[in-house]
C-alpha positions in Angstrom: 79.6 80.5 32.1 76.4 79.2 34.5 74.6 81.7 36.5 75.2 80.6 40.0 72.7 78.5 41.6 71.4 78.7 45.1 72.9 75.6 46.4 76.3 76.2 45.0 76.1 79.4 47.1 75.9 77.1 50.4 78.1 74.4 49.4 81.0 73.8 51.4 83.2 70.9 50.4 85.5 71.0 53.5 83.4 68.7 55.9 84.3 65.8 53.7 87.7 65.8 55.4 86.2 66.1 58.7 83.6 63.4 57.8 85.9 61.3 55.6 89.7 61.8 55.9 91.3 59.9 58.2 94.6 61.4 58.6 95.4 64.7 60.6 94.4 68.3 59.0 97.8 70.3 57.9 97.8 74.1 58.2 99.7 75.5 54.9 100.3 79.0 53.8 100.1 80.7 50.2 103.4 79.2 49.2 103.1 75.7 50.0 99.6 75.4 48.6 100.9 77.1 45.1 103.5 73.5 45.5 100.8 71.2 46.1 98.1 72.6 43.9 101.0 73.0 40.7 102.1 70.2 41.5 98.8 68.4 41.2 98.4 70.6 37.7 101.9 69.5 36.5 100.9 65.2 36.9 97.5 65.9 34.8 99.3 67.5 32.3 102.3 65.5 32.0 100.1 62.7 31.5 97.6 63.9 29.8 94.7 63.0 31.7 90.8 63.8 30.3 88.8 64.6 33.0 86.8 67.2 34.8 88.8 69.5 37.1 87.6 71.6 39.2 89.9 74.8 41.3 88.5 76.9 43.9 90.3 80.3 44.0 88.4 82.0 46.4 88.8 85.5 44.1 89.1 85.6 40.6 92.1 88.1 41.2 94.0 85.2 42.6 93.2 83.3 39.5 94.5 86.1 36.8 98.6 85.1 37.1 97.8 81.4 36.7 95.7 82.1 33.2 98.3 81.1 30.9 98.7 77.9 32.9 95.0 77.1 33.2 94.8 77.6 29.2 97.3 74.7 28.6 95.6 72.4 31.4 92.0 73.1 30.0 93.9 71.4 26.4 95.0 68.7 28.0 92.5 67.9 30.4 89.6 68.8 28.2 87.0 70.6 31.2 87.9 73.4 34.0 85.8 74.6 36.2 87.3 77.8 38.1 85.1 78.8 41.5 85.9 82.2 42.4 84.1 85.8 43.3 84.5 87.7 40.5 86.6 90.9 42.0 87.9 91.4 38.7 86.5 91.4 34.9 86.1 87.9 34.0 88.3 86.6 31.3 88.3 84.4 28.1 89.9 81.5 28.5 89.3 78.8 26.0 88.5 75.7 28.0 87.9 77.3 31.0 83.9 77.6 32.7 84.2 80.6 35.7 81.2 79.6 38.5 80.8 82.8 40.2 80.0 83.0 43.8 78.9 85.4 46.3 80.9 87.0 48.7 79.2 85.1 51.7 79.3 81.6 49.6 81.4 79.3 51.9 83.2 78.6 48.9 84.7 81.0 48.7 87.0 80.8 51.9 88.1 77.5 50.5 90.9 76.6 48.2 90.1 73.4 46.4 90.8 71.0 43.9 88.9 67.7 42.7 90.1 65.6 40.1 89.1 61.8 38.9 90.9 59.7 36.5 91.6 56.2 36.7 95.6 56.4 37.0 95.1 59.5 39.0 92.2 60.7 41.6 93.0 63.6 44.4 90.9 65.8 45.9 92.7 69.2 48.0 90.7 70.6 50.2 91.4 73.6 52.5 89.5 76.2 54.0 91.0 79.7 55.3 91.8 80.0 58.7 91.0 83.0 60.6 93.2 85.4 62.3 93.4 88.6 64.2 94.6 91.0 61.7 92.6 88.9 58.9 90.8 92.2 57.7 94.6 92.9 56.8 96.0 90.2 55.0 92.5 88.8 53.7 93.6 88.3 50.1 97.8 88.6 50.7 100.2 86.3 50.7 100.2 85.9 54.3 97.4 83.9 54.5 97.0 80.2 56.0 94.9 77.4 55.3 94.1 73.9 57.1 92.3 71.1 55.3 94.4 67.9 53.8 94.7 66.3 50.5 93.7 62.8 49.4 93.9 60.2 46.8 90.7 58.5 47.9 89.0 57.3 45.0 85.5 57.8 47.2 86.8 61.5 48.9 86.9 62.6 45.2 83.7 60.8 43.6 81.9 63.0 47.5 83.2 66.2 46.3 82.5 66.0 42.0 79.4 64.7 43.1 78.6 67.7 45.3 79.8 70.2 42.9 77.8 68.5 40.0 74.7 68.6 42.0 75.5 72.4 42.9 75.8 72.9 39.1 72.5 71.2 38.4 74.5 69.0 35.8 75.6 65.6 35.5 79.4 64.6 35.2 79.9 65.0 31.5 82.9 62.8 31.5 82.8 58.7 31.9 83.7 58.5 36.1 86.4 56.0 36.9 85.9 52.9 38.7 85.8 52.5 42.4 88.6 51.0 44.5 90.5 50.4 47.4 91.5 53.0 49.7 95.1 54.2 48.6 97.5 52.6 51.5 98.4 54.3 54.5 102.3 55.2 53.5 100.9 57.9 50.4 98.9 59.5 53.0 101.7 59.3 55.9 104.5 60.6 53.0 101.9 64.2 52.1 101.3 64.6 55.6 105.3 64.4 56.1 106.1 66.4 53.1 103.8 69.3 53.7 104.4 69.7 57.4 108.1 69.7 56.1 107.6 72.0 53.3 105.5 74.3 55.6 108.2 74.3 58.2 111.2 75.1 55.4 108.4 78.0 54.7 108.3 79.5 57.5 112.0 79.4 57.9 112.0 81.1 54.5 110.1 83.5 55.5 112.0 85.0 58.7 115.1 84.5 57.0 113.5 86.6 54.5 112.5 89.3 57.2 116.5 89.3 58.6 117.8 89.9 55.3 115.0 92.5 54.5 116.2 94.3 57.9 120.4 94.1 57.2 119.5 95.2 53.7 117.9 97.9 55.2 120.7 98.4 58.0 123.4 97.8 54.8 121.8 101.0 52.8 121.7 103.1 56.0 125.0 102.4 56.2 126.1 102.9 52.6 124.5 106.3 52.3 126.4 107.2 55.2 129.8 105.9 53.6 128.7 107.6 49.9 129.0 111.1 51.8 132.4 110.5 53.1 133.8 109.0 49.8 134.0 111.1 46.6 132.6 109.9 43.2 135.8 108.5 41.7 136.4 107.0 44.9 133.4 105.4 45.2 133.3 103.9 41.3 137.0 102.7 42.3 135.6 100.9 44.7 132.9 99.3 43.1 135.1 98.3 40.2 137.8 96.5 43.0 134.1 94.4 44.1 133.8 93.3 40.2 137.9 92.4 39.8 139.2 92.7 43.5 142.8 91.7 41.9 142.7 94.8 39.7 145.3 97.3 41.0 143.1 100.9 41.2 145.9 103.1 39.0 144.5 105.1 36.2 146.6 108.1 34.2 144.8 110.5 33.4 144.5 114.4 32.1 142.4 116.3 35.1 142.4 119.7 36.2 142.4 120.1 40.1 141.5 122.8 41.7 142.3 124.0 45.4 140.8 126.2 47.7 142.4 127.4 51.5 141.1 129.7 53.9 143.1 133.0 55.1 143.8 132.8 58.3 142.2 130.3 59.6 144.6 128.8 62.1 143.9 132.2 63.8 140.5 132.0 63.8 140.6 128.6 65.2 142.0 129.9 68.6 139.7 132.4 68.8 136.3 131.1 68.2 134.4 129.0 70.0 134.5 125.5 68.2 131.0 124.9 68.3 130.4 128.1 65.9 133.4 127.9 64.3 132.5 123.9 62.7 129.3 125.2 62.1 130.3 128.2 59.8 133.0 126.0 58.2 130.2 123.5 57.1 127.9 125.5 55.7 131.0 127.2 53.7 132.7 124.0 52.3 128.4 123.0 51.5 128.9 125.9 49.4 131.9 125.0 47.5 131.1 121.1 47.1 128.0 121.8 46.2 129.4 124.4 43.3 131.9 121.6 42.1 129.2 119.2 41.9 126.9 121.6 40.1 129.7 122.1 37.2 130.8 118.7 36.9 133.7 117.9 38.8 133.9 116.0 42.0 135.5 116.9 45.7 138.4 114.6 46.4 138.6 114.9 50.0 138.5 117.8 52.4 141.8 118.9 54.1 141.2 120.8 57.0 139.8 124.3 56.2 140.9 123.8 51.9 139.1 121.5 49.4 140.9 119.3 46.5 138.6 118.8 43.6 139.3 117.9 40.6 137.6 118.3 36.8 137.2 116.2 33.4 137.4 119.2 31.4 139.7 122.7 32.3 136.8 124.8 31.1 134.2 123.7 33.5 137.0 124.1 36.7 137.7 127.5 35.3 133.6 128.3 35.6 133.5 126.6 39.2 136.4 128.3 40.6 134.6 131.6 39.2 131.1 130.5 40.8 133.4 129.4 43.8 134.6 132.8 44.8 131.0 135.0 43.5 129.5 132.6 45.8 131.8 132.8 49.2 131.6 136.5 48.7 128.1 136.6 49.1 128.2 134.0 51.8 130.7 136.0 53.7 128.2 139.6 53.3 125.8 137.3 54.8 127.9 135.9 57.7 129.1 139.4 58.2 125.6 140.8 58.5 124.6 137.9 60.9 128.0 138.9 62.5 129.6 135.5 62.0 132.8 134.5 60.6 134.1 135.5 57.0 136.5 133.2 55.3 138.4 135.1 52.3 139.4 131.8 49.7 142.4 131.6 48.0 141.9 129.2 45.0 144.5 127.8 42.2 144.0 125.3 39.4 146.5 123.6 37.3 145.8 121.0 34.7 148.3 118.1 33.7 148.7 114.3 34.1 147.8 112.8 36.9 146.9 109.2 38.7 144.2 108.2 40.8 145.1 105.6 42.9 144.5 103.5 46.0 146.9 104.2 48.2 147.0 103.6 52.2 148.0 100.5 54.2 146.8 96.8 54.3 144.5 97.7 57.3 143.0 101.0 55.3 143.6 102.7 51.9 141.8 105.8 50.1 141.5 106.4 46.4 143.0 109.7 45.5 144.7 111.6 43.1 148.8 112.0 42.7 151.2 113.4 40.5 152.8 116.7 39.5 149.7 118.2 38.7 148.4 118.1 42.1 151.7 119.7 43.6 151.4 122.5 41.4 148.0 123.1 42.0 148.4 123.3 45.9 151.7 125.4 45.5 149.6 127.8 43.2 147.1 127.9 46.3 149.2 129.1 48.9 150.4 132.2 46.3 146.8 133.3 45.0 145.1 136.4 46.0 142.1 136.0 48.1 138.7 136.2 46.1 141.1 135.8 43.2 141.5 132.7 40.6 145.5 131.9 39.8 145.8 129.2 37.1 148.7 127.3 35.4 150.1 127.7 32.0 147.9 124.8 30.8 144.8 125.1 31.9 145.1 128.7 30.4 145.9 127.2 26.9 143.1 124.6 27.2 140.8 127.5 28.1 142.2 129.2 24.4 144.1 132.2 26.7 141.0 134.5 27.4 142.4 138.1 27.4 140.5 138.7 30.7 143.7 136.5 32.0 146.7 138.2 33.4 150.1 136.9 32.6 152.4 136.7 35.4 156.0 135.0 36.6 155.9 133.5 40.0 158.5 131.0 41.7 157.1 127.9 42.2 158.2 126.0 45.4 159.8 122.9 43.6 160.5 124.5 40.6 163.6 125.2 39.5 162.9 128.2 37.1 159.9 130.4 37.4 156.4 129.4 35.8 154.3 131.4 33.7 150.9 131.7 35.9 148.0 133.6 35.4 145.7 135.5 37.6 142.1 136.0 36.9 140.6 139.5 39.0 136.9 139.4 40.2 136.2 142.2 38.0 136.6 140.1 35.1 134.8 137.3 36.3 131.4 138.0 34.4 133.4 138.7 30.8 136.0 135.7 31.8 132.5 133.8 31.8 130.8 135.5 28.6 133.2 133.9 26.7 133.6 130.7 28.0 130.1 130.4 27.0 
């Protein structure tokens, strides 16, 4: 690696365009200079041209994702020469000389590339144009560029010759012959193709911006859709995106449990609505949150009651517990803030049940059906408030704690009576003890 010499730090190789290059300048961005310049990289190496190439990179960090390829070019080509400040350690690559420059070195606000070879000579040169927020995007992908590429034979032979003489060396590699100027058409074609490419770019980019702001728009809206759907609706949902022709009806063993409110039609025509949505918020936040905290996941809210439902009877027999410890210390605090109290009736009932998408063309909801969830509701409107009452199997699937009282109770839709049981706050905490 050469020390930098003082002319190299005062070289500027984009006057030979001004000087030299007879068709108009191009302005480019980031994107469309990466085309040009791999695509420059890709001919050499395809063909396996010797030669000395030289790439100006402005900042060595700009440099560090194209190592590998610089590697394989150096292999092929035989010489690199890499121009860039060195805002990073400088690597090893084998093959490659780094010519460090200084921060003010006009060089370094220039992207480049010179390259001489009989069957192919092309010289890139660009320089970075400035713009208002430049501080900004100085070394971001936002950056643009104006300078032109050529195939001149005598553009190239101007710039190695420069750069040489900057090095304080002489070309180390035989320099092709002189000719003609390439015709007009090659020049008229890159002109075409790049303000094409940099037109498609900029497209790109703002179709880019749109999508970035839907996306955005899209998961504003699906958060606000997630709170209004439960979990199994929401994975029903995603599995009808995967197979749309997939009919959403699964069996399945679940214990549901229900909750109501005493009295609440009452307290509906008594209390201003404002307070009363409020209060009934925060209390069903209480609940969901308790079912989510054990497990199991809130079907749906109807009205003043929640439907939730549970994988495993054991874990809905500990939420319904939590459930009522929990309103009855939300309802000491309401009463102390002298708000409303809800007292909770709450049932479960384990069985077989489906979940299913059920609704009309226009709209449909996943849910949950089947005897189970009859029961389960029936059981609701018979419990004692702050109480848990509980079917016949979820007890067994519990093991039949002793803390659970046996009882008899006709069943609306039942034509015998069913053997329920009823769990007393009292003996929540043992109930719990041995869950455990």
């Amino acid at each position: 690696m050469d020390a930098p010499t003082h002319d190299l730090q005062r070289l500027s190789l984009y006057p030979l365009i001004l000087t030299q290059q007879r068709a108009p300048l191009v302005s480019a961005s980031v994107p469309t200079l990466l085309s040009i310049s791999h695509g420059i990289e890709d001919a050499v190496m395809q063909y396996r041209l010797r030669g000395a190439f030289f790439a100006g990179f402005q900042r060595l960090s700009a440099f560090m994702p194209q190592r590998n390829r610089f590697a394989r070019l150096a292999a092929l080509v035989g010489e690199v020469f890499v121009f860039a400040i060195p805002d990073v350690p400088v690597p090893t690559v084998p093959g490659v000389e780094f010519i460090l420059l200084e921060p003010d070195a006009p060089l370094a606000e220039e992207w480049f590339i010179v390259f001489e070879h009989p069957a192919f000579t092309v010289s890139l040169f660009t320089r970075q144009t400035q713009q208002e927020d430049s501080a900004a995007i100085a070394f971001g992908r936002q950056r643009f560029y104006q300078g032109a590429m050529s195939f001149s034979p005598a553009m190239a032979r101007a710039a190695a010759d420069a750069l040489w003489a900057a090095l304080g060396r002489a070309p180390t590699t035989p320099r092709p012959a002189m000719s003609r100027e390439p015709d007009a058409p090659y020049l008229t074609f890159f002109n075409t193709f790049s303000r094409d490419l940099e037109g498609r770019n900029r497209e790109l980019a703002a179709l880019y911006n749109t999508l970035q702001t839907r996306n955005a728009a899209v998961e504003r809206l699906q958060a606000e859709v997630r709170q209004l759907l439960s979990r199994t609706a929401w994975e029903e949902a995603e599995q009808s995106l995967d197979n749309p022709r997939a009919e959403a009806l699964r069996p399945q063993t679940l214990t549901i449990l229900m909750t109501d409110i005493v009295g609440f039609t009452a307290l509906s025509e008594t209390t201003v609505p404002q307070q009363l949505v409020g209060d009934l918020n925060r209390y069903l936040d209480v609940l969901a949150a308790t079912v989510y905290q054990k497990g199991g996941d809130v079907d749906k809210f109807l009205g003043d009651g929640m439907f939730a439902l549970f994988q495993e009877p054991r874990a809905a027999l500990r939420a319904a517990i939590a459930i009522q410890r929990r309103v009855d210390t939300f309802n000491a605090q309401q009463i102390a803030a002298r708000r409303l109290a809800f007292a909770t009736r709450l049932s479960l009932a384990t069985g077989p049940c489906l979940v299913a998408r059920v609704g009309s063309r226009a709209r449909q909801e996943v849910t949950v059906l089947g005897d189970t969830v009859n029961t389960a509701s029936r059981l609701q409107a018979l419990a004692t408030p702050g109480w848990v009452l509980l079917d016949e199997a979820t007890a067994a699937q519990c093991d039949n704690p002793p803390q659970l009282t046996p009882t008899t109770l006709k069943i609306r839709g039942k034509r015998i009576p069913q053997s329920v049981y009823q769990l007393a706050p009292e003996d929540f905490g043992a109930l719990l003890a041995q869950l455990r």
